[in-house]
C-alpha positions in Angstrom: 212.6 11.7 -46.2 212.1 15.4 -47.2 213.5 17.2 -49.6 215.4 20.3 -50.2 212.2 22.1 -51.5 209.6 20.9 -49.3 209.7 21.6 -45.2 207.1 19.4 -43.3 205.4 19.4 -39.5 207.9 18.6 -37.0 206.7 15.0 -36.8 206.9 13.5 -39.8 210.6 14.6 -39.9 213.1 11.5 -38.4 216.5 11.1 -37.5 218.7 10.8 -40.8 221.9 9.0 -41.9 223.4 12.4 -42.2 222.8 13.5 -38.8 224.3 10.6 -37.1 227.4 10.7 -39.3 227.9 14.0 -38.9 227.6 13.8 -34.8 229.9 10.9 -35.1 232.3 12.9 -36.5 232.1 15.5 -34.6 231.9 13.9 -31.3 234.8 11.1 -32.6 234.9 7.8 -31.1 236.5 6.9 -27.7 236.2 3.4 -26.0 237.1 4.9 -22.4 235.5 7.5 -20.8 237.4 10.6 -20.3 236.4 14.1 -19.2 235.6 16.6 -22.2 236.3 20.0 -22.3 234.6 21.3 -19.6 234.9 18.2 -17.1 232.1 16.3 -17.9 232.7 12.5 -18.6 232.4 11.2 -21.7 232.3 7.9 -23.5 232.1 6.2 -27.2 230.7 9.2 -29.7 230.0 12.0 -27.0 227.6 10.2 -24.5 227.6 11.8 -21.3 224.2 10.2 -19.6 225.3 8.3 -16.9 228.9 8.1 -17.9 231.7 7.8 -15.3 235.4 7.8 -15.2 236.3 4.0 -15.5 233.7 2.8 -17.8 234.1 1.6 -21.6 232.5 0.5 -24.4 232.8 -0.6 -27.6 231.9 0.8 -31.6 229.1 -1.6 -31.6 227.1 -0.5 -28.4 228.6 3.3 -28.9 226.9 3.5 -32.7 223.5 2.0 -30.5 224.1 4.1 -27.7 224.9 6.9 -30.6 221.1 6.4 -32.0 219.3 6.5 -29.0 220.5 9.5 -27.5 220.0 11.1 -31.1 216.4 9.6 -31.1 215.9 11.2 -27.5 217.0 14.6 -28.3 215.3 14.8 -32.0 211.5 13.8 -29.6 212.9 16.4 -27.0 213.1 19.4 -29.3 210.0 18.6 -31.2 208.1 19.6 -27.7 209.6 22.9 -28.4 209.7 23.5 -32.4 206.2 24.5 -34.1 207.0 25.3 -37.5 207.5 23.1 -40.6 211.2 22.5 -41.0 213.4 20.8 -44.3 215.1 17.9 -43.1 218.7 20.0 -43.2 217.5 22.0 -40.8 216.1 19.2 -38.8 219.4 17.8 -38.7 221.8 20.3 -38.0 218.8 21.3 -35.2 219.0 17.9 -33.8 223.2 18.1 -34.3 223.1 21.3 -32.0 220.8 19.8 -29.4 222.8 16.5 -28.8 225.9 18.8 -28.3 224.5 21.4 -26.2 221.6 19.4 -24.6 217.9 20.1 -25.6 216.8 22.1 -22.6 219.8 24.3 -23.4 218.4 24.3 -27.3 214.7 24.7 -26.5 215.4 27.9 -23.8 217.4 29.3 -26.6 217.0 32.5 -29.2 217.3 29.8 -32.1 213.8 28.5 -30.9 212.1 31.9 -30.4 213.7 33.2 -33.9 212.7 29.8 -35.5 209.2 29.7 -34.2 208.4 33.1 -35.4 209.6 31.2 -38.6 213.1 33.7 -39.0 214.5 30.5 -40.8 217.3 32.7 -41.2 217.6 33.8 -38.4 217.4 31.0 -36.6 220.0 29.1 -38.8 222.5 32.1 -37.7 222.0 31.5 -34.2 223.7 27.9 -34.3 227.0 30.2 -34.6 226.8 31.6 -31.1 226.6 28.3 -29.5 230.9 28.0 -29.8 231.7 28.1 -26.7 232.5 25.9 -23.6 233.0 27.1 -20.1 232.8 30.2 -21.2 235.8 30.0 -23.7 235.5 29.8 -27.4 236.5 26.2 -28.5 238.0 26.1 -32.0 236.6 22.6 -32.5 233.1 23.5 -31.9 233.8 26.8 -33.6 234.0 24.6 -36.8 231.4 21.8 -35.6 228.6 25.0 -35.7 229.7 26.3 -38.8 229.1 22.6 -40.3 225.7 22.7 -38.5 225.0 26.0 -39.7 225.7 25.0 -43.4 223.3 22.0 -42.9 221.0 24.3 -41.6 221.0 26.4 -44.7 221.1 23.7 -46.9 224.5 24.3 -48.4 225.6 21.1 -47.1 223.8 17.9 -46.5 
């Protein structure tokens, strides 16, 4: 796993035990779908693919479902991310992405900022992503400043 001082190609990077606790936390666990925020259903730690109202699931199959759907977003936004990252930033990029979805992330001013390698830049970017519907949610108001902490490497 990479370190704090070394930031390597895209693929060599893989999904960490950080990332998925952090999602997991921020997603939090239900065993019955409900619709989130903005109407969309959703089951077990945030999974939306294929969900509808009605269905359940368990920790078990949610922590497997949980990986997955991390595995298939951290391959999506590698298409789209050419620059050498730390594994921070991998994660709290990979955070973002299962949240907002990785066409939203890979269409985004993060991407452009980070492939022009504004590290920075593109850390800072994770901030304007706290909204839902159109209205500023304070729960992902505080999930994006995690990420962007993660991104910067003050937290991991």
């Amino acid at each position: 796993m990479a370190g704090k001082n070394l930031r390597l190609g895209i693929g060599a990077l893989g999904i960490s035990a950080t990332v998925l606790v952090s999602i997991a936390l921020h997603e939090g666990y239900r065993d019955k779908a409900y619709k989130d925020a903005v109407g969309v259903p959703t089951v077990g730690y945030g999974e939306t693919a294929g969900v509808r109202i009605g269905d359940r699931t368990t920790p078990e199959r949610a922590l497997v479902q949980l990986l997955k759907s991390t595995e298939k977003h951290a391959d999506a936004i590698r298409q789209c991310i050419h620059v050498p990252l730390y594994q921070h930033e991998f994660d709290a990029y990979v955070s973002l992405a299962y949240n907002i979805g990785a066409g939203n992330f890979c269409r985004s001013t993060l991407v452009k900022k980070l492939n022009a390698k504004d590290y920075a830049g593109a850390c800072q970017e994770i901030k304007r992503w706290g909204r839902a519907g159109g209205k500023v949610l304070p729960g992902l108001v505080k999930r994006r400043e995690a990420e962007y902490r993660m991104c910067t490497g003050e937290t991991t």
